[in-house]
N, C-alpha and C positions, 0 to 999 in steps of 0.2 A: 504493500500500500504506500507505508512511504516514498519508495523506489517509483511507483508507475502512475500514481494518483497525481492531478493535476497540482491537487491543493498541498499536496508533502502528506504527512501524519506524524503526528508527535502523541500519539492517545486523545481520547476523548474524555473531557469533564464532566463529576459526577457519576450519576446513575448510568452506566451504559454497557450493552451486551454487544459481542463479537462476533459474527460467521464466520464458516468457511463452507463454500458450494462445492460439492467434488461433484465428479460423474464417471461413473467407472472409477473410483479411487483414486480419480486425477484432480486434482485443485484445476477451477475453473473461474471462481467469481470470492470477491471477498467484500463482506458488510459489517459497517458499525453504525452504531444506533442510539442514542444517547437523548437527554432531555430535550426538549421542548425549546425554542425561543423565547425570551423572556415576552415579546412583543411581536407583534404581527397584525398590522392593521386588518388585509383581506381577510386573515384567519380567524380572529378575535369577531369582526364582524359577522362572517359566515356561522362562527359559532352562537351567537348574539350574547354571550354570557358579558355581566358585571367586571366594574374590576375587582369588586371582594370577590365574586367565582373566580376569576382570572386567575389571582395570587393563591386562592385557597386548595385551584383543581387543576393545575397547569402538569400536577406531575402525571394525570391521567393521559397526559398527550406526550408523545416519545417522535422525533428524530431521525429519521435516515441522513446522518451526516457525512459517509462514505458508504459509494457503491461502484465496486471494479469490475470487470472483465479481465482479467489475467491477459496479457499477451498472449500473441498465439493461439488463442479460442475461437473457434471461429464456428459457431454453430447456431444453427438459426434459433430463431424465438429464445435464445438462453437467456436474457437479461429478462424479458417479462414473464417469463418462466419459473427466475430465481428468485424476481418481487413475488410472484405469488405463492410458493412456497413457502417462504420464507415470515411473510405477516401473518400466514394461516397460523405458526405457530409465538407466532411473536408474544400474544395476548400470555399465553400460558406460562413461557417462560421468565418474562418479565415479574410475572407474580412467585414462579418459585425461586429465583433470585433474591427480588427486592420487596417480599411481600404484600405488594399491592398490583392491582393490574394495569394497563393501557385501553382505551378506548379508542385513540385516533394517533394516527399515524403522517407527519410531515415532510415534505424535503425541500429544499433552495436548491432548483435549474440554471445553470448559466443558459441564458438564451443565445450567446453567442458563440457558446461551444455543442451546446444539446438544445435540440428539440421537445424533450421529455418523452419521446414514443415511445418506449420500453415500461414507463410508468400508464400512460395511456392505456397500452394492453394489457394493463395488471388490474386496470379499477380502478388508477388515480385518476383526481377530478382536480382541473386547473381553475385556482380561485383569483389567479391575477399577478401581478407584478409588485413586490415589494417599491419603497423609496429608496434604496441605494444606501440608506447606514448599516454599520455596522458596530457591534456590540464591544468597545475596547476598556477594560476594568470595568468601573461604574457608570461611564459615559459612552454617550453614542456619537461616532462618528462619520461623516458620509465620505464614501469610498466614491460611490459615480457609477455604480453597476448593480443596476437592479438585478434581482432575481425572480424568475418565474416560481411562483408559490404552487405546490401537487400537495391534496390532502386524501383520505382513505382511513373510511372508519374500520374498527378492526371488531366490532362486534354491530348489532339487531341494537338501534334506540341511542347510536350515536349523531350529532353532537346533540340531542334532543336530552340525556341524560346529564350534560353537565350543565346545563340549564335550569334544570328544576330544581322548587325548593329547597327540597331535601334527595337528597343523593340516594340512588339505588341501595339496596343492605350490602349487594356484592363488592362493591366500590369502596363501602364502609368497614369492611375486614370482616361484616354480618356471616352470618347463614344463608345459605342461597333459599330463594324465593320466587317465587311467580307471581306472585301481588303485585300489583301496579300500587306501589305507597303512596307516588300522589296523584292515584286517581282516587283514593280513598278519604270521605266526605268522615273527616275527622270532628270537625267544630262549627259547619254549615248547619241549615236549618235538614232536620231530623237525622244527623250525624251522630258520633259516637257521644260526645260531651252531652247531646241532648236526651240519647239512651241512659248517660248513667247517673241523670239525676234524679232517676227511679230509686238507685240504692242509697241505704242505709250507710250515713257515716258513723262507723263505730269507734270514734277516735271521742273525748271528752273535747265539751266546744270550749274550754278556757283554755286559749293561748293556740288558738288555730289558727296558722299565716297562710296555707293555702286550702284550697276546696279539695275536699275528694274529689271530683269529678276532674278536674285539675290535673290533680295527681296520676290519678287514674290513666286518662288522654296520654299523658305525657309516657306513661309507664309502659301501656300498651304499646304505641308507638314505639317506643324504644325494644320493645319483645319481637311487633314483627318487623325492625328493622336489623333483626338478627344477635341480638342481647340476650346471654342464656343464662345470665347472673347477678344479682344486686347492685354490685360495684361496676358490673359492665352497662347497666342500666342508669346507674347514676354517672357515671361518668360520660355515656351517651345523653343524658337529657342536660349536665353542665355543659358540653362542649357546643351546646347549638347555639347558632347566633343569633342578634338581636331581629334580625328577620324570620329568621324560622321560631323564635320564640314566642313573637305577633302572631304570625302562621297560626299556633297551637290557643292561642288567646289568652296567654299567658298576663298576667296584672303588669302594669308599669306602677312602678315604683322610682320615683325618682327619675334620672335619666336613663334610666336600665330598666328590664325587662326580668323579674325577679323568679326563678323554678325553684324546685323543689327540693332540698338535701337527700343524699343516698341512704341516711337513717328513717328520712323521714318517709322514704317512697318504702323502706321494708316493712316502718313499723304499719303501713295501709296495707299492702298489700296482706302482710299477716293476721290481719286481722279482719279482712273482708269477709262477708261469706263467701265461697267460693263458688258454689252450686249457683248463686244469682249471678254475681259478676259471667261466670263462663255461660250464662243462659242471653245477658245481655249480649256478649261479645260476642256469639253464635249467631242472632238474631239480625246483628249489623252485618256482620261478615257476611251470611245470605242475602239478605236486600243488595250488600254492595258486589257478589261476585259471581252468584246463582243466576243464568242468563236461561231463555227460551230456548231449549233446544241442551242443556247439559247434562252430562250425565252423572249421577252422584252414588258411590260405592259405598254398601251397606257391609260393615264387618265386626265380627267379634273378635278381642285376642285378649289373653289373660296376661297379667304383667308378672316376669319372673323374678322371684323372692319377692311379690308382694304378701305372702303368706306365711304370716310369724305374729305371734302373740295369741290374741282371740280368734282371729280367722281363720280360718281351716282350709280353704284354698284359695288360691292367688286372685285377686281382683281382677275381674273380667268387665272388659268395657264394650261397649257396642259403641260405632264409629258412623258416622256418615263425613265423605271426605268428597272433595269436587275435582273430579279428571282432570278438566283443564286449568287447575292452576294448583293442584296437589293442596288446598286448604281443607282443612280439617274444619266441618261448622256447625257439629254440635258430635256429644256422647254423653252416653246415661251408662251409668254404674246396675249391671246383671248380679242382683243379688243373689245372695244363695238359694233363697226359697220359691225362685221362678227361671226363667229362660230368657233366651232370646226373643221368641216370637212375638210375647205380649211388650216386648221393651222398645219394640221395631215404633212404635205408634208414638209412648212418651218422644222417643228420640227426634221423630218429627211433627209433630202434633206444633210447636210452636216458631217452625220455618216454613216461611214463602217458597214453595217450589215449584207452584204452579210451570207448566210447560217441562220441567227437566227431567229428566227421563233416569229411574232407580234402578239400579243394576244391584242384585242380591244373590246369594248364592242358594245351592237346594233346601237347606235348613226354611228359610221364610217362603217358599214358593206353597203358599195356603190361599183359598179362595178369598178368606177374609180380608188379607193380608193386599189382595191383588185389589178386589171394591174400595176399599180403602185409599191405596191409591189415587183408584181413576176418581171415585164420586166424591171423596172430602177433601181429596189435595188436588186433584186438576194434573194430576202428575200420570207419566208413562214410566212402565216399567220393563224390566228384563228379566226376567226368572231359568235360573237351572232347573233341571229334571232330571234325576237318578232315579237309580232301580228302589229306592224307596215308595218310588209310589207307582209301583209297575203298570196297573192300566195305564195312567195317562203316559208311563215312559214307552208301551209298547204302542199306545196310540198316535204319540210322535214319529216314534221311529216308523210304523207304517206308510208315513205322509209321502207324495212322491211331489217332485219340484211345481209338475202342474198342477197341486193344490193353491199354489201360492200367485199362480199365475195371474196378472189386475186383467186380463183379456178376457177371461171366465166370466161370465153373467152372475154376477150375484154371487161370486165363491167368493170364499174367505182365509 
Protein backbone atom coordinates (compact mmCIF):
# COMPACT_ATOMS: atom_id res chain seq x y z
CA UNK A 1 0.00 0.00 0.00
CA UNK A 2 2.59 2.35 0.84
CA UNK A 3 4.74 1.35 -2.20
CA UNK A 4 1.77 1.52 -4.93
CA UNK A 5 -1.08 3.75 -3.29
CA UNK A 6 -1.23 7.15 -4.78
CA UNK A 7 -1.71 8.73 -1.25
CA UNK A 8 1.62 6.65 0.43
CA UNK A 9 0.27 4.85 3.84
CA UNK A 10 1.79 5.54 7.04
CA UNK A 11 -1.51 3.48 9.17
CA UNK A 12 -4.76 4.75 9.60
CA UNK A 13 -6.08 6.72 12.85
CA UNK A 14 -8.15 5.22 15.47
CA UNK A 15 -10.77 2.66 15.14
CA UNK A 16 -9.66 0.83 11.87
CA UNK A 17 -9.65 -2.66 10.34
CA UNK A 18 -7.24 -4.09 7.53
CA UNK A 19 -7.82 -6.43 4.28
CA UNK A 20 -6.38 -8.48 2.26
CA UNK A 21 -8.23 -10.00 -1.13
CA UNK A 22 -6.58 -13.02 -2.34
CA UNK A 23 -7.80 -15.30 -5.20
CA UNK A 24 -6.50 -18.54 -5.52
CA UNK A 25 -4.20 -17.61 -2.58
CA UNK A 26 -2.79 -14.94 -4.44
CA UNK A 27 -2.91 -11.37 -2.95
CA UNK A 28 -4.94 -9.35 -5.37
CA UNK A 29 -6.55 -6.17 -3.72
CA UNK A 30 -5.67 -4.49 -0.20
CA UNK A 31 -8.40 -2.28 2.05
CA UNK A 32 -8.37 -0.05 5.15
CA UNK A 33 -11.09 1.27 6.79
CA UNK A 34 -11.01 3.59 9.50
CA UNK A 35 -13.49 6.25 11.02
CA UNK A 36 -15.71 8.49 9.72
CA UNK A 37 -14.86 12.29 8.68
CA UNK A 38 -15.32 14.56 11.33
CA UNK A 39 -17.43 16.65 8.76
CA UNK A 40 -19.02 16.25 5.43
CA UNK A 41 -21.46 18.74 4.23
CA UNK A 42 -23.24 16.22 1.40
CA UNK A 43 -23.15 13.49 3.85
CA UNK A 44 -24.33 15.06 7.05
CA UNK A 45 -27.06 16.56 4.87
CA UNK A 46 -28.08 13.36 3.11
CA UNK A 47 -28.18 11.83 6.58
CA UNK A 48 -30.40 14.91 7.88
CA UNK A 49 -29.12 14.18 11.57
CA UNK A 50 -28.34 17.03 14.22
CA UNK A 51 -25.17 18.11 15.37
CA UNK A 52 -25.79 16.43 18.87
CA UNK A 53 -26.46 13.15 16.59
CA UNK A 54 -23.48 14.05 14.60
CA UNK A 55 -20.93 14.03 17.42
CA UNK A 56 -22.87 11.45 19.45
CA UNK A 57 -23.36 8.60 16.29
CA UNK A 58 -20.44 9.55 13.88
CA UNK A 59 -18.78 6.33 15.18
CA UNK A 60 -21.76 4.20 13.41
CA UNK A 61 -20.29 5.54 10.10
CA UNK A 62 -16.66 3.91 9.09
CA UNK A 63 -14.36 4.94 6.14
CA UNK A 64 -12.87 3.34 3.04
CA UNK A 65 -9.79 5.30 3.32
CA UNK A 66 -7.44 2.96 1.05
CA UNK A 67 -8.50 0.68 -1.66
CA UNK A 68 -5.68 -1.00 -4.20
CA UNK A 69 -5.55 -3.30 -6.81
CA UNK A 70 -2.06 -4.84 -6.60
CA UNK A 71 -0.16 -4.41 -9.63
CA UNK A 72 -0.30 -6.83 -12.10
CA UNK A 73 -4.04 -7.91 -11.54
CA UNK A 74 -5.72 -7.62 -14.09
CA UNK A 75 -9.06 -9.40 -13.81
CA UNK A 76 -12.36 -8.02 -14.79
CA UNK A 77 -15.01 -6.93 -12.36
CA UNK A 78 -12.30 -7.54 -9.40
CA UNK A 79 -12.53 -4.02 -7.78
CA UNK A 80 -16.54 -4.10 -7.43
CA UNK A 81 -16.30 -7.59 -6.69
CA UNK A 82 -14.00 -6.84 -3.74
CA UNK A 83 -16.24 -3.63 -2.56
CA UNK A 84 -18.94 -6.19 -2.26
CA UNK A 85 -17.53 -8.60 -0.52
CA UNK A 86 -15.88 -7.07 1.58
CA UNK A 87 -18.97 -4.44 3.27
CA UNK A 88 -21.09 -7.61 3.28
CA UNK A 89 -18.91 -8.59 6.09
CA UNK A 90 -17.67 -5.29 7.35
CA UNK A 91 -20.81 -4.62 9.66
CA UNK A 92 -19.81 -7.81 11.68
CA UNK A 93 -16.45 -7.51 12.02
CA UNK A 94 -16.30 -4.08 13.11
CA UNK A 95 -18.51 -5.07 16.00
CA UNK A 96 -16.40 -8.11 17.06
CA UNK A 97 -13.31 -5.85 17.19
CA UNK A 98 -14.43 -2.74 18.44
CA UNK A 99 -17.79 -3.69 20.08
CA UNK A 100 -20.12 -1.74 18.45
CA UNK A 101 -21.23 -1.99 14.88
CA UNK A 102 -21.28 0.21 11.49
CA UNK A 103 -24.30 1.21 9.62
CA UNK A 104 -22.80 3.23 6.69
CA UNK A 105 -20.12 3.12 4.87
CA UNK A 106 -18.00 6.35 3.09
CA UNK A 107 -15.13 7.11 0.75
CA UNK A 108 -13.34 10.43 -0.85
CA UNK A 109 -12.81 9.93 -5.04
CA UNK A 110 -10.26 11.99 -6.69
CA UNK A 111 -12.26 12.86 -9.76
CA UNK A 112 -9.20 13.50 -11.43
CA UNK A 113 -7.73 10.31 -11.08
CA UNK A 114 -11.10 7.87 -10.76
CA UNK A 115 -14.39 7.93 -11.85
CA UNK A 116 -15.78 5.96 -8.80
CA UNK A 117 -17.10 2.87 -11.38
CA UNK A 118 -15.82 0.11 -9.23
CA UNK A 119 -17.90 1.69 -6.26
CA UNK A 120 -20.88 2.34 -8.63
CA UNK A 121 -21.07 -1.42 -9.39
CA UNK A 122 -20.84 -2.38 -5.78
CA UNK A 123 -24.07 -0.15 -4.56
CA UNK A 124 -22.22 3.06 -3.88
CA UNK A 125 -24.45 6.12 -4.30
CA UNK A 126 -22.73 9.41 -5.36
CA UNK A 127 -23.95 12.34 -2.98
CA UNK A 128 -21.64 15.05 -4.56
CA UNK A 129 -18.48 16.91 -4.28
CA UNK A 130 -16.95 17.95 -1.10
CA UNK A 131 -15.36 21.83 -0.70
CA UNK A 132 -11.76 21.17 -1.17
CA UNK A 133 -10.58 21.26 2.86
CA UNK A 134 -8.88 19.21 4.44
CA UNK A 135 -8.73 18.12 8.15
CA UNK A 136 -4.87 19.38 9.47
CA UNK A 137 -4.76 18.95 13.61
CA UNK A 138 -7.75 20.97 14.99
CA UNK A 139 -8.05 23.13 11.85
CA UNK A 140 -9.26 22.87 8.41
CA UNK A 141 -7.50 23.70 5.67
CA UNK A 142 -8.34 24.10 1.87
CA UNK A 143 -6.07 22.12 -0.37
CA UNK A 144 -8.03 23.18 -3.97
CA UNK A 145 -9.23 19.58 -4.80
CA UNK A 146 -12.54 18.58 -4.06
CA UNK A 147 -13.42 15.09 -3.60
CA UNK A 148 -16.37 13.14 -5.04
CA UNK A 149 -18.34 11.97 -1.91
CA UNK A 150 -19.78 7.60 -2.50
CA UNK A 151 -21.81 6.41 0.41
CA UNK A 152 -23.41 2.65 1.03
CA UNK A 153 -25.54 1.71 3.94
CA UNK A 154 -24.29 -1.50 5.21
CA UNK A 155 -27.52 -2.61 6.87
CA UNK A 156 -32.05 -2.56 6.31
CA UNK A 157 -33.07 1.36 8.15
CA UNK A 158 -29.88 3.13 7.32
CA UNK A 159 -29.28 6.52 7.42
CA UNK A 160 -33.02 6.55 8.79
CA UNK A 161 -31.61 4.91 12.17
CA UNK A 162 -29.20 7.52 13.04
CA UNK A 163 -31.93 9.97 12.85
CA UNK A 164 -34.32 8.83 15.23
CA UNK A 165 -34.94 9.77 18.65
CA UNK A 166 -33.64 7.11 20.21
CA UNK A 167 -31.31 4.65 18.78
CA UNK A 168 -32.15 1.19 17.79
CA UNK A 169 -31.24 -1.49 21.01
CA UNK A 170 -28.70 -3.09 18.53
CA UNK A 171 -26.78 0.15 18.16
CA UNK A 172 -27.03 0.58 21.98
CA UNK A 173 -24.99 -2.67 22.83
CA UNK A 174 -29.04 -3.96 23.78
CA UNK A 175 -30.41 -7.38 22.81
CA UNK A 176 -31.52 -7.73 19.49
CA UNK A 177 -35.12 -6.89 18.66
CA UNK A 178 -37.63 -6.53 16.07
CA UNK A 179 -39.69 -3.66 17.75
CA UNK A 180 -39.78 -0.69 15.90
CA UNK A 181 -38.90 1.48 19.43
CA UNK A 182 -39.83 4.55 17.92
CA UNK A 183 -42.66 3.42 16.22
CA UNK A 184 -43.90 2.74 19.78
CA UNK A 185 -46.61 5.23 21.06
CA UNK A 186 -44.98 5.46 24.58
CA UNK A 187 -46.46 8.89 26.16
CA UNK A 188 -49.03 9.84 23.10
CA UNK A 189 -52.73 9.86 23.67
CA UNK A 190 -53.72 6.06 24.61
CA UNK A 191 -49.95 5.06 24.81
CA UNK A 192 -48.00 3.22 27.45
CA UNK A 193 -47.97 6.28 30.30
CA UNK A 194 -51.62 6.55 29.76
CA UNK A 195 -52.07 2.52 30.36
CA UNK A 196 -50.22 2.62 33.54
CA UNK A 197 -52.08 5.19 35.30
CA UNK A 198 -54.41 2.31 35.89
CA UNK A 199 -51.90 0.93 38.46
CA UNK A 200 -51.52 1.10 41.83
CA UNK A 201 -48.53 3.04 43.29
CA UNK A 202 -47.38 1.17 46.03
CA UNK A 203 -44.49 3.38 47.17
CA UNK A 204 -45.65 5.78 50.41
CA UNK A 205 -46.76 9.26 48.95
CA UNK A 206 -44.37 11.28 51.56
CA UNK A 207 -41.21 12.27 49.62
CA UNK A 208 -42.25 11.02 46.18
CA UNK A 209 -40.05 13.08 43.37
CA UNK A 210 -41.38 11.04 40.49
CA UNK A 211 -44.79 9.32 39.35
CA UNK A 212 -44.80 5.62 38.96
CA UNK A 213 -46.02 5.94 35.78
CA UNK A 214 -42.80 7.88 35.04
CA UNK A 215 -41.00 5.47 36.28
CA UNK A 216 -42.41 2.96 34.84
CA UNK A 217 -42.38 4.47 30.89
CA UNK A 218 -38.83 5.12 31.46
CA UNK A 219 -38.07 1.48 32.94
CA UNK A 220 -39.83 -0.25 30.29
CA UNK A 221 -38.39 1.41 27.70
CA UNK A 222 -35.00 0.84 28.89
CA UNK A 223 -36.04 -3.40 29.02
CA UNK A 224 -37.09 -3.23 25.43
CA UNK A 225 -34.21 -1.24 24.41
CA UNK A 226 -32.34 -4.38 25.50
CA UNK A 227 -31.52 -3.73 29.58
CA UNK A 228 -31.57 -7.01 31.30
CA UNK A 229 -30.42 -5.41 34.61
CA UNK A 230 -31.16 -2.79 37.26
CA UNK A 231 -27.93 -1.00 36.90
CA UNK A 232 -28.20 -1.59 33.15
CA UNK A 233 -31.55 0.05 33.22
CA UNK A 234 -30.42 2.87 35.27
CA UNK A 235 -27.78 3.72 33.66
CA UNK A 236 -29.76 3.58 30.34
CA UNK A 237 -32.41 5.96 31.50
CA UNK A 238 -29.32 8.49 33.09
CA UNK A 239 -27.44 8.55 29.84
CA UNK A 240 -30.45 9.95 27.61
CA UNK A 241 -30.46 13.33 26.70
CA UNK A 242 -32.25 16.35 27.22
CA UNK A 243 -34.24 15.58 24.14
CA UNK A 244 -35.16 12.07 24.41
CA UNK A 245 -35.99 12.96 28.16
CA UNK A 246 -38.91 15.51 26.70
CA UNK A 247 -39.55 12.59 24.37
CA UNK A 248 -40.47 10.21 27.52
CA UNK A 249 -42.38 13.43 29.21
CA UNK A 250 -40.10 13.50 31.63
CA UNK A 251 -40.63 16.81 34.43
CA UNK A 252 -38.25 19.95 33.89
CA UNK A 253 -36.81 20.85 36.77
CA UNK A 254 -34.91 23.78 36.51
CA UNK A 255 -32.88 23.84 33.25
CA UNK A 256 -32.78 20.18 33.02
CA UNK A 257 -34.96 17.47 32.58
CA UNK A 258 -34.87 15.48 35.88
CA UNK A 259 -35.23 10.91 35.60
CA UNK A 260 -35.28 8.72 37.99
CA UNK A 261 -32.37 7.01 40.29
CA UNK A 262 -31.39 3.22 39.63
CA UNK A 263 -32.41 2.65 43.42
CA UNK A 264 -35.37 4.25 42.83
CA UNK A 265 -36.58 2.45 39.45
CA UNK A 266 -35.76 -1.16 41.78
CA UNK A 267 -37.36 -0.17 44.66
CA UNK A 268 -40.91 0.39 41.89
CA UNK A 269 -40.33 -2.18 40.01
CA UNK A 270 -40.03 -4.59 43.25
CA UNK A 271 -42.76 -3.75 44.49
CA UNK A 272 -45.38 -3.54 41.76
CA UNK A 273 -47.77 -6.04 41.31
CA UNK A 274 -46.55 -7.94 38.62
CA UNK A 275 -49.49 -9.90 37.36
CA UNK A 276 -51.08 -6.15 36.54
CA UNK A 277 -48.03 -4.38 35.24
CA UNK A 278 -47.22 -7.48 32.72
CA UNK A 279 -51.29 -7.58 31.84
CA UNK A 280 -50.95 -3.64 31.03
CA UNK A 281 -47.80 -4.14 29.03
CA UNK A 282 -49.32 -7.06 27.01
CA UNK A 283 -52.29 -5.15 26.31
CA UNK A 284 -50.14 -2.06 24.71
CA UNK A 285 -47.73 -4.37 23.15
CA UNK A 286 -50.85 -5.87 21.14
CA UNK A 287 -52.69 -2.72 20.04
CA UNK A 288 -49.00 -1.51 19.00
CA UNK A 289 -47.61 -4.64 17.07
CA UNK A 290 -50.74 -7.38 16.42
CA UNK A 291 -51.51 -6.29 12.80
CA UNK A 292 -54.44 -7.93 10.36
CA UNK A 293 -53.23 -10.75 8.99
CA UNK A 294 -50.43 -12.04 11.83
CA UNK A 295 -49.81 -14.91 13.20
CA UNK A 296 -49.45 -15.44 16.82
CA UNK A 297 -47.97 -18.84 18.45
CA UNK A 298 -49.74 -20.57 21.35
CA UNK A 299 -47.15 -22.55 23.67
CA UNK A 300 -46.58 -24.03 26.87
CA UNK A 301 -42.90 -24.60 28.45
CA UNK A 302 -42.00 -25.25 32.13
CA UNK A 303 -39.11 -23.23 33.42
CA UNK A 304 -36.19 -25.50 34.65
CA UNK A 305 -35.40 -25.49 38.49
CA UNK A 306 -38.21 -23.56 38.93
CA UNK A 307 -39.38 -26.36 41.25
CA UNK A 308 -37.95 -26.06 44.86
CA UNK A 309 -39.56 -25.25 48.14
CA UNK A 310 -43.42 -25.71 48.19
CA UNK A 311 -43.82 -26.41 44.44
CA UNK A 312 -43.78 -29.80 43.28
CA UNK A 313 -43.05 -29.18 39.62
CA UNK A 314 -41.54 -26.56 37.64
CA UNK A 315 -43.74 -23.45 36.64
CA UNK A 316 -45.38 -23.83 33.56
CA UNK A 317 -46.24 -20.97 31.47
CA UNK A 318 -48.46 -20.69 28.56
CA UNK A 319 -47.11 -18.14 25.88
CA UNK A 320 -48.64 -16.21 23.19
CA UNK A 321 -45.78 -14.71 21.16
CA UNK A 322 -46.06 -12.67 17.42
CA UNK A 323 -44.10 -14.35 14.33
CA UNK A 324 -43.38 -11.29 12.96
CA UNK A 325 -41.58 -9.56 15.37
CA UNK A 326 -40.70 -12.47 17.97
CA UNK A 327 -42.71 -10.23 20.83
CA UNK A 328 -43.95 -12.18 23.53
CA UNK A 329 -47.71 -10.32 24.57
CA UNK A 330 -49.04 -11.93 27.01
CA UNK A 331 -48.70 -15.41 29.60
CA UNK A 332 -50.72 -16.90 32.32
CA UNK A 333 -49.13 -19.14 34.88
CA UNK A 334 -50.74 -23.31 34.39
CA UNK A 335 -51.31 -24.02 37.78
CA UNK A 336 -51.04 -27.33 39.17
CA UNK A 337 -54.65 -28.11 39.46
CA UNK A 338 -55.69 -27.60 35.76
CA UNK A 339 -54.02 -27.54 32.14
CA UNK A 340 -53.49 -25.84 29.37
CA UNK A 341 -56.79 -25.91 27.45
CA UNK A 342 -58.87 -23.80 29.94
CA UNK A 343 -55.71 -21.21 30.40
CA UNK A 344 -55.68 -20.93 26.32
CA UNK A 345 -58.88 -18.39 26.93
CA UNK A 346 -57.42 -16.34 30.22
CA UNK A 347 -54.27 -15.81 28.07
CA UNK A 348 -56.29 -14.05 25.42
CA UNK A 349 -59.51 -13.16 26.71
CA UNK A 350 -57.97 -9.41 27.31
CA UNK A 351 -55.97 -8.93 23.70
CA UNK A 352 -57.00 -7.32 20.58
CA UNK A 353 -56.40 -9.95 17.89
CA UNK A 354 -59.07 -9.51 15.82
CA UNK A 355 -57.80 -10.55 12.15
CA UNK A 356 -54.42 -12.41 13.28
CA UNK A 357 -54.43 -15.72 12.73
CA UNK A 358 -53.41 -18.49 16.10
CA UNK A 359 -51.39 -21.11 15.24
CA UNK A 360 -51.57 -23.93 18.33
CA UNK A 361 -50.37 -27.10 18.48
CA UNK A 362 -52.56 -30.79 18.87
CA UNK A 363 -52.98 -30.22 22.66
CA UNK A 364 -55.62 -27.07 22.06
CA UNK A 365 -57.08 -28.34 18.63
CA UNK A 366 -60.82 -28.76 20.67
CA UNK A 367 -64.17 -27.47 19.02
CA UNK A 368 -64.51 -25.17 21.82
CA UNK A 369 -61.24 -23.84 21.76
CA UNK A 370 -61.78 -23.39 17.62
CA UNK A 371 -65.63 -21.14 18.34
CA UNK A 372 -63.90 -19.34 20.53
CA UNK A 373 -61.65 -18.03 18.33
CA UNK A 374 -63.78 -17.28 15.38
CA UNK A 375 -67.06 -15.90 17.40
CA UNK A 376 -65.49 -13.99 20.47
CA UNK A 377 -62.07 -12.90 19.14
CA UNK A 378 -62.72 -12.38 15.25
CA UNK A 379 -59.55 -14.32 15.08
CA UNK A 380 -58.38 -17.32 12.41
CA UNK A 381 -56.74 -20.17 13.47
CA UNK A 382 -54.22 -23.05 12.70
CA UNK A 383 -54.79 -26.24 14.53
CA UNK A 384 -52.55 -29.66 14.59
CA UNK A 385 -54.17 -33.06 14.38
CA UNK A 386 -52.50 -36.40 15.76
CA UNK A 387 -53.57 -39.71 16.16
CA UNK A 388 -55.14 -38.51 19.35
CA UNK A 389 -58.10 -37.81 17.84
CA UNK A 390 -58.16 -40.59 15.09
CA UNK A 391 -61.50 -39.90 13.36
CA UNK A 392 -60.89 -36.55 12.49
CA UNK A 393 -56.94 -37.40 11.81
CA UNK A 394 -58.09 -40.32 9.43
CA UNK A 395 -60.74 -37.89 8.11
CA UNK A 396 -57.95 -35.58 7.17
CA UNK A 397 -55.66 -37.79 5.91
CA UNK A 398 -58.47 -39.13 3.53
CA UNK A 399 -58.98 -35.46 1.85
CA UNK A 400 -57.56 -35.45 -1.68
CA UNK A 401 -56.14 -31.80 -3.15
CA UNK A 402 -59.42 -31.49 -5.15
CA UNK A 403 -61.23 -31.11 -1.89
CA UNK A 404 -59.79 -27.92 -1.51
CA UNK A 405 -60.06 -26.88 -4.88
CA UNK A 406 -62.07 -22.78 -4.85
CA UNK A 407 -63.33 -24.14 -8.78
CA UNK A 408 -65.71 -26.64 -6.83
CA UNK A 409 -69.21 -25.23 -6.46
CA UNK A 410 -69.90 -24.82 -3.19
CA UNK A 411 -66.86 -27.25 -1.71
CA UNK A 412 -65.17 -26.44 1.15
Amino acid sequence: MAAHHYLGFRGLVGEALYYVACLDDEWVALLGWTAAAWMCRPRDQWIGWTRAQQWARLRFVVNNARFLILPGVHVPNLASKTLALNTRRLATDWQAVYGHPVVLAETFVDPARFAGTAYRAAGWQYLGQTQGFARQSHHYVYHGHPKALWVRPLRAGSPQGLTAPLLPPTLQGGALTLVDFNALNWVGPGGLRDRLHALIDPRHRRGIRHSVTQVLVLALAAVVAGQRSFIAIGDWIHDLSPEQRALFGCPRWGQTFKVPSEPTVRRVLQRMDADALDMVLNQWLTAEEVRVGDAIAIDGKSLRGSAHGHRKRPVHLLSGLVHRTGQVIGQVDVDIKTNEIPKLKDLLEPLDIAGAIVTVDALHTQTETARYLVEDKQAHYVMEVKMNQLTLYKTLEALDLEDFSPSRPNGR
